[in-house]
N, C-alpha and C positions, 0 to 999 in steps of 0.2 A: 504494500500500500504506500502510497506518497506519504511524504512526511513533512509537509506541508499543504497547504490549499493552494496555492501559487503554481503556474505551470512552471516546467525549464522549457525555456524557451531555446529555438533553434536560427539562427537566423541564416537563412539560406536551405532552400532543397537541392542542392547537386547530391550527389550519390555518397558524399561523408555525411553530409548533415541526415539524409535520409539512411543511411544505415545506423548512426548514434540515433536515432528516431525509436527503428524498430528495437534496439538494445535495449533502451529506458522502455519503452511501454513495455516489451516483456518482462520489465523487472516491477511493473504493477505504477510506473508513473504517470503521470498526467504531463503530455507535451505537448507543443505548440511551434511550428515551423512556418516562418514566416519567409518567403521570396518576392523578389520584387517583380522578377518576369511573369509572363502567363504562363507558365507551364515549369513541371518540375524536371530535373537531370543537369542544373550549370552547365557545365562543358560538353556536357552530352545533350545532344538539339537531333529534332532537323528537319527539315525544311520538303515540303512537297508542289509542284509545279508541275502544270501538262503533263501528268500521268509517270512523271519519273521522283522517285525517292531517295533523298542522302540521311543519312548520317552525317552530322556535321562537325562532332568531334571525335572522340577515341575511334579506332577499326580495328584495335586488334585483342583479343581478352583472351589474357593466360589465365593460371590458378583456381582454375577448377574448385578445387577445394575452397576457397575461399566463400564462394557464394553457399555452396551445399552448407557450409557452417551459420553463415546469414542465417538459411532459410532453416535452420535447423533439421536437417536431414529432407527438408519437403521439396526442396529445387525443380520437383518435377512438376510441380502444381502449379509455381508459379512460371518457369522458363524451361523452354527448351532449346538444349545448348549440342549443336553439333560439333565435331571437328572437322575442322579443316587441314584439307587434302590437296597439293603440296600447301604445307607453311605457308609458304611466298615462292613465284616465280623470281628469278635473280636474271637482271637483263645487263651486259656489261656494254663500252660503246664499239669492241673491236667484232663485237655480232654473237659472243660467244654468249651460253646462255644454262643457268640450270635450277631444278628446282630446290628448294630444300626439305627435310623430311625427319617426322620426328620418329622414322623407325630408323635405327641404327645401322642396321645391316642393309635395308636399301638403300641410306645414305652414304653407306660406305663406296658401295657399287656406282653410285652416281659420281661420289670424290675419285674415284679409281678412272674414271672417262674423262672428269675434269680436271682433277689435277694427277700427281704421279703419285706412287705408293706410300712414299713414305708421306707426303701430305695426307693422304687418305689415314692412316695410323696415326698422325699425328692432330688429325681432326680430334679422333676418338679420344686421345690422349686428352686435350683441350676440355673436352668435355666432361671427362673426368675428375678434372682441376676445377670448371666452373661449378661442376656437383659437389665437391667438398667444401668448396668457398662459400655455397650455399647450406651446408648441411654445418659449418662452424658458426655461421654468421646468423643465421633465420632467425635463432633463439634471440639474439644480440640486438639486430638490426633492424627487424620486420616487423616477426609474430609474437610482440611482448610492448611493453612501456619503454619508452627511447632511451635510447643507449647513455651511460653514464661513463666516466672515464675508470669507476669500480668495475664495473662492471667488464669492457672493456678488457682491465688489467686484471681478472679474472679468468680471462681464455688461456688455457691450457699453453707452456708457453710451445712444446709441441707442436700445437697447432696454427702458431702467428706465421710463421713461413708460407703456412697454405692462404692465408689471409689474403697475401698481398696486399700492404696498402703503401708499398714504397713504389712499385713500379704504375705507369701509366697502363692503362686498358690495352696501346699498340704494343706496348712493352713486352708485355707478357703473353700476346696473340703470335706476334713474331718468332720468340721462343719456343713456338707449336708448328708453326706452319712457314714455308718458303713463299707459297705464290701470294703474288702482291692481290690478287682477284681474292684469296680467301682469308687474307687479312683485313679487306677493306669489308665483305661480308662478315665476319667477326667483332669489327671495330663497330658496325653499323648500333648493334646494341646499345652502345654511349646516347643514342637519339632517343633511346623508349625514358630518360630523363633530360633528356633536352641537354645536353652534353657532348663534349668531344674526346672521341678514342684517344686523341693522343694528349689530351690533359687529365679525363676523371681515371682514378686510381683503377687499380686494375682490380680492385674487390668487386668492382660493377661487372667482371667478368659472369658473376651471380647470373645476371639476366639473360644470359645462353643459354642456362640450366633450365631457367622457368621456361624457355619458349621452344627450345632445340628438342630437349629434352621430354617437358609436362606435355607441348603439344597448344595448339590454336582452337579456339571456340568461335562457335559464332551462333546470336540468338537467332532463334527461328524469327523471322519480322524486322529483324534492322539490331542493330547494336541498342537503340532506343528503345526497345524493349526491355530491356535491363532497367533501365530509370522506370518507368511504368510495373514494372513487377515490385521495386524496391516501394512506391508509392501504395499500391494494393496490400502489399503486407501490414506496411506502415498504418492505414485507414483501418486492416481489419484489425489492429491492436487496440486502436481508439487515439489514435495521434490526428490531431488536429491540422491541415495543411490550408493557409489560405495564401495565394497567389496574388499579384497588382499589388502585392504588402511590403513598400520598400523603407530598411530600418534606417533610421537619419543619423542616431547615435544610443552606444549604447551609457545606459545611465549608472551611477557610481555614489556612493556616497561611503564616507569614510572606508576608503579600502578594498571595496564591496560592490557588485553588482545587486543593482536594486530592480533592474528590469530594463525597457527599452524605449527610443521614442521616435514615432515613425513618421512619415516624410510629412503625413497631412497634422505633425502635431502633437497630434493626443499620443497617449502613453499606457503602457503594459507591464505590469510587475511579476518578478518572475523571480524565484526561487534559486535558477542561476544559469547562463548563458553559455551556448556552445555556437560559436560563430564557422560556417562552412562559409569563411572568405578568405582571400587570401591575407596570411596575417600580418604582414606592412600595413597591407589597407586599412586593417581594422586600429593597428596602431596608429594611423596618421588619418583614417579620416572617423572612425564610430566611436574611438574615446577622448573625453574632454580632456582635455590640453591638462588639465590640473589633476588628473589620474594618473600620467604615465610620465616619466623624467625623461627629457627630450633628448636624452645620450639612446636611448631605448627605440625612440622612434629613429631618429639618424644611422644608428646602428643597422635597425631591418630594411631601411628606405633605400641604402649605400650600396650593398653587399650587389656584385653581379649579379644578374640575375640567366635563366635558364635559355636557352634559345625561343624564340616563338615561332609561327608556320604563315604562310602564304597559300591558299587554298583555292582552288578552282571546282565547282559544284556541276558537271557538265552533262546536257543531256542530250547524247552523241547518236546518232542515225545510223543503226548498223552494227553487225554482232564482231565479234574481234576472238574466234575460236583459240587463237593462240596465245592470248591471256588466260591468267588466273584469277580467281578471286583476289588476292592479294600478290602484286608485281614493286618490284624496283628498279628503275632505271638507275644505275652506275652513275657518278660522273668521272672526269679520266684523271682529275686529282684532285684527290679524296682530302689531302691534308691541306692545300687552297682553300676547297670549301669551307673546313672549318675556322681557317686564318679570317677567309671574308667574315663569315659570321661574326664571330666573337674577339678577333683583333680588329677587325675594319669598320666595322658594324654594317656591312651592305651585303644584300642578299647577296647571294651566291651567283658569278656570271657562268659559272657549270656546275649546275646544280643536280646531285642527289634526287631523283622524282619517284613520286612514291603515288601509285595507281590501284586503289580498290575500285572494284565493282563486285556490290551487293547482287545483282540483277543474276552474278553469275550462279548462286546461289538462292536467292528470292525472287523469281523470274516476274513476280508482280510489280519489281518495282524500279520496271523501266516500259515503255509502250512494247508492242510484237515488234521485233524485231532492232531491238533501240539497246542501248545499255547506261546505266547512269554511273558515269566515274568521278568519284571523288579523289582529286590530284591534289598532293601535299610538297610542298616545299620547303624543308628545315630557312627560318628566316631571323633576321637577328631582332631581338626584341626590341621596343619601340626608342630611338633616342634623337638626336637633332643630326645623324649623318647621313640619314635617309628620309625622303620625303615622299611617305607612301601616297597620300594626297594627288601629287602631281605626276609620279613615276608608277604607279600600281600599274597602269594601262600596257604601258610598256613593256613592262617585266611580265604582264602576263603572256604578251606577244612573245616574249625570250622563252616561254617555258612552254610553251606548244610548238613553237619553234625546235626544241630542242626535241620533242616526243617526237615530231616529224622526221629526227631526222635517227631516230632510232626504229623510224619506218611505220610509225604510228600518227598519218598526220589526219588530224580528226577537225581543221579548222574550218573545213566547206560543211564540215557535219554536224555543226552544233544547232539543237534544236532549241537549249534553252539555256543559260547561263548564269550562276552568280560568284560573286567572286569577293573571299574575309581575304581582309590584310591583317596583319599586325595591330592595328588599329582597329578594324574592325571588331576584336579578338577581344580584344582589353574593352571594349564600350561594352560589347554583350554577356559577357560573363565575369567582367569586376577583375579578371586578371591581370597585377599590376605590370603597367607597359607591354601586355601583352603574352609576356613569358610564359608560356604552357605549365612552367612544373615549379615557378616560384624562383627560390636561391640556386645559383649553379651547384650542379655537383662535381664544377672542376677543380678538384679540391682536394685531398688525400684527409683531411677536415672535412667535409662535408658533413657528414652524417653526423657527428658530433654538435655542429654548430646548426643543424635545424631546426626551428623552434619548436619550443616543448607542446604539447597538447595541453598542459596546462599551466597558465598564464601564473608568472614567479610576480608579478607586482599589482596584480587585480584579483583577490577572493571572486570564487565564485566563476570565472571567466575558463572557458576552453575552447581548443582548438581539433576542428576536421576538415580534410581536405588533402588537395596536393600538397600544399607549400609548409604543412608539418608532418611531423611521424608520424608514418615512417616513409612518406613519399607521394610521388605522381604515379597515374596509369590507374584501372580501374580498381583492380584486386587491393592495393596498397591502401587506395582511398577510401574502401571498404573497410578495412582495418584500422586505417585513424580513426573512425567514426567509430568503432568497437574500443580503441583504445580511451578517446574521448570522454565516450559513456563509462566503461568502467571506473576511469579515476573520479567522475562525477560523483558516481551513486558510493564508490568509496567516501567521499567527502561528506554525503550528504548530513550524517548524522553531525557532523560540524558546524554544517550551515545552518541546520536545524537549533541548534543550541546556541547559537549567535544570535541569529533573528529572531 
C-alpha cells in the first residue's frame, strides 16, 4: 500500500519513466506520469503518411530478457518479439558484402569467405572476450545500482585484465582481427552509445556480446509497439498517464521535492519525483536556481556530450530484394568519420549509413509494392559549427547521393519524405543538443561519472532514462527505470517520516 496519499509523480513517458511506472504500481503505489507530447514512448515515435510506416527512433532491441523481466514472465500477452534473421546486412564501398549472424558456426562459414582463417578464429576469439567482459561487468555496470569506485575495486583483481578499461574499443578489436573490413564492423558497436571505437574504452567491447551473441528482436507492429505494451501494462496496474501535460518546474522546498508545477501554472504534490529527462535539462531548466549549486549544473551542462543522428523517413516506390531488414552502408574511412563528428563537429562528408526497412518484415507498413526506409546518419550533436537550418537540405542531397552510388539510388523514387536533424531531435524529445545517449562514453571514466538515479542534493528527486544508469538503447533504459523505482520505494519509509 502507498505510504502516503500523494502520488510519485513521473515526469515524462518515454520507456524509463514508463517502466519505473509499472515497478511502483506493482509495488501497490499510486503514480502519476505526466508528458508533455501527445503520445507516450520519448524517443520512440512514429510517424505514418500515405500508407507507409516508421519508427522514428530506436530499430534495433537486444536483451530479451530484459523485457520478459518487465512483464514478469507474461511478454507474451503483451508483445511479440521475433528474431531477426541476418543481424544486419554489412555493405562495404569496394562492392564486397556480408551478413552477420548470431549462430556461431554459420558465422564462422560466412568469416571463412570473407575474410581468411585465422580472422574467422579470431572473430570467435573476440567474442569470447566480449562475453567475459560482459559476464565480469553486468553485475557492476548494468543489472544493479550504479557502479561505485567500492565496488569497482571489489572485482576480483583476476578479473581486471578481462575488463579492459585501459585500451580503446579499436584497441582491442585489432588484437583479434587483421582485416580492416572486420575491425571497422567490430568498432561499429561504439554507435549503439553514441561513441567512437577508437576513443570509448574497450569495456564497451560488452555490446558485441549483447547483439553478436543474444541475437536481434523485433516487435510484431513496429518497434512502437514496445512503448504501447509498456503503456497497457502500466494502465492495467492503475498508473495514471495524462499526455499535453508539460512540467514547467519541479518544486522544492527545504531540501525536498514537494511536487511539481506545470506549464499552465497550477501545481501537483507529490510524495517524490522521478524525472524520465534528460538530466542536465532537469538541472538547468525544472529546478529552481536556489535548489541546486551552480558548480552542479555547469558540471552536467559542460561535459561532451554523445553523438546525435540525421535521419531521413522515406517512402520509396519499389521493392529492393537484396536488402535486409537491417543494412549498413560502410564508409571508406571509418576513423575521419569519427574525427568529423566529435573533433570537427560536422557531419560526416563519408558517412557510415545505416538502412532499416520494417516493411521487410511488417509488409503492412509500406503500400504493394513500396518499402518505407528509415536512413540514419551518426551526426554530431547540436553546437554553432554546423548550421543544420541552412545546410540540412544539402547534406541530405550528400546522403542519397552517397546510397546511389553504392547502387541504391532511390531519389526518382521517393513517394513521400520527412527529414529530423539534430535539431529536430532535441525540440521533440527534450534531448539536450540533440545527443541521442546524453554524456559521451569516450571516456575510460565514463560509466563512473554518469549521473546517479538518485539525485545526491534534492530529497526525494530520481532519475530514468538514457543519460543515467546505466545507459542508452532500449533494454538499458528499461532498467534505469527499474533501478529508479527500486531506490525510491527503498526510501520511501524516509520520506514518509519527514513529511
Amino acid at each position: 500500500m502507498p505510504l502516503t496519499n500523494l502520488p510519485i509523480i513521473i515526469i515524462g513517458a518515454g520507456i524509463g519513466g514508463l517502466s519505473a511506472a509499472i515497478r511502483l504500481a506493482s509495488a501497490g503505489q499510486r503514480v502519476l506520469v505526466l508528458e508533455a507530447n501527445a503520445a507516450v514512448g520519448g524517443k520512440m515515435s512514429e510517424i505514418r503518411a500515405e500508407g507507409f510506416r516508421w519508427d522514428t527512433g530506436p530499430s534495433v532491441i537486444t536483451m530479451r530478457h530484459v523485457f520478459d523481466d518487465t512483464f514478469a514472465g507474461r511478454l507474451a500477452d503483451y508483445l511479440t518479439l521475433v528474431p531477426v534473421d541476418p543481424l544486419t546486412r554489412y555493405f562495404y564501398p569496394d562492392g564486397t558484402r556480408f551478413d552477420a549472424l548470431a549462430n556461431r558456426a554459420a558465422m564462422t562459414e560466412v568469416l571463412r569467405q570473407f575474410a581468411d582463417a585465422d580472422d574467422a578464429a579470431g572473430y570467435l576469439k573476440y567474442l569470447d572476450y566480449a562475453k567475459r567482459i560482459h559476464d565480469i561487468t553486468g553485475g557492476v555496470f548494468i543489472y544493479n545500482d550504479p557502479p561505485t569506485l567500492w565496488r569497482v575495486a571489489r572485482t576480483p583483481l583476476r578479473d581486471m585484465p578481462a575488463v579492459d578499461p585501459l585500451r580503446t574499443m579499436h584497441g582491442a578489436i585489432q588484437s583479434f582481427v587483421k582485416s580492416d573490413k572486420l575491425r571497422q564492423f567490430l568498432g561499429r558497436f561504439a554507435t549503439y552509445v553514441g561513441a567512437s571505437p577508437y576513443l570509448a574504452p574497450a569495456t564497451l567491447n560488452v555490446i558485441a556480446d549483447v547483439e553478436l551473441s543474444g541475437g536481434v528482436w523485433y516487435p510484431q507492429g513496429g518497434i512502437y509497439a514496445i512503448a504501447r505494451a509498456f503503456q497497457r501494462r502500466a494502465e492495467e496496474l492503475g498508473v495514471e498517464i495524462r499526455t499535453r501535460c508539460a512540467v514547467r518546474q519541479i518544486d522544492v522546498r527545504d531540501g525536498a521535492v514537494t511536487g511539481v508545477t506545470l506549464a499552465d501554472g497550477s501545481q501537483i504534490a507529490a510524495s517524490a519525483v522521478i524525472a524520465n529527462v534528460d538530466v542536465a535539462t532537469v538541472y538547468d531548466k525544472l529546478l529552481p536556481r536556489a535548489a541546486v549549486k551552480p558548480r552542479r549544473v555547469a558540471q552536467l551542462t559542460s561535459v561532451e556530450p554523445s553523438c546525435s543522428g540525421f535521419i531521413l523517413l522515406l517512402g520509396v516506390d519499389g521493392e529492393h530484394p537484396e536488402l535486409a531488414h537491417h543494412n549498413i552502408f560502410f564508409s571508406s574511412d571509418y576513423r575521419r568519420e569519427f574525427d568529423d563528428i566529435f573533433a570537427r563537429g560536422v557531419p560526416p562528408d563519408d558517412p557510415t549509413i545505416y538502412v532499416s526497412i520494417t516493411s521487410k518484415t511488417d509488409r503492412d507498413h509500406a503500400p504493394e509494392g513500396c518499402e518505407n526506409w528509415f536512413v540514419l546518419v551518426n551526426a554530431p550533436a547540436v553546437d554553432a559549427r554546423f548550421d543544420w537550418a541552412t545546410q540540412a537540405a544539402a547534406y541530405r542531397d550528400h546522403v542519397l547521393e552517397r546510397l546511389a552510388a553504392y547502387g541504391y539510388d532511390v531519389r526518382g523514387k521517393i513517394r513521400v519524405e520527412k527529414v529530423l536533424t539534430p535539431v529536430d531531435i532535441a525540440g521533440l524529445t527534450g534531448a539536450r543538443r540533440g545527443a541521442l545517449y546524453g554524456a559521451s562514453s569516450n571516456d575510460k571514466f565514463s560509466a563512473l561519472r554518469r549521473p546517479h538515479n538518485r539525485a545526491r542534493d534534492v530529497r526525494g528527486l530520481y532519475f530514468a532514462g538514457g543519460t543515467t544508469h546505466p545507459g542508452g538503447g532500449v533494454p538499458m533504459v528499461t532498467l534505469s527505470g527499474k533501478v529508479a523505482a527500486q531506490m525510491l520505494l527503498a526510501d520511501l519509509p524516509d520520506r514518509a517520516q519527514r513529511g
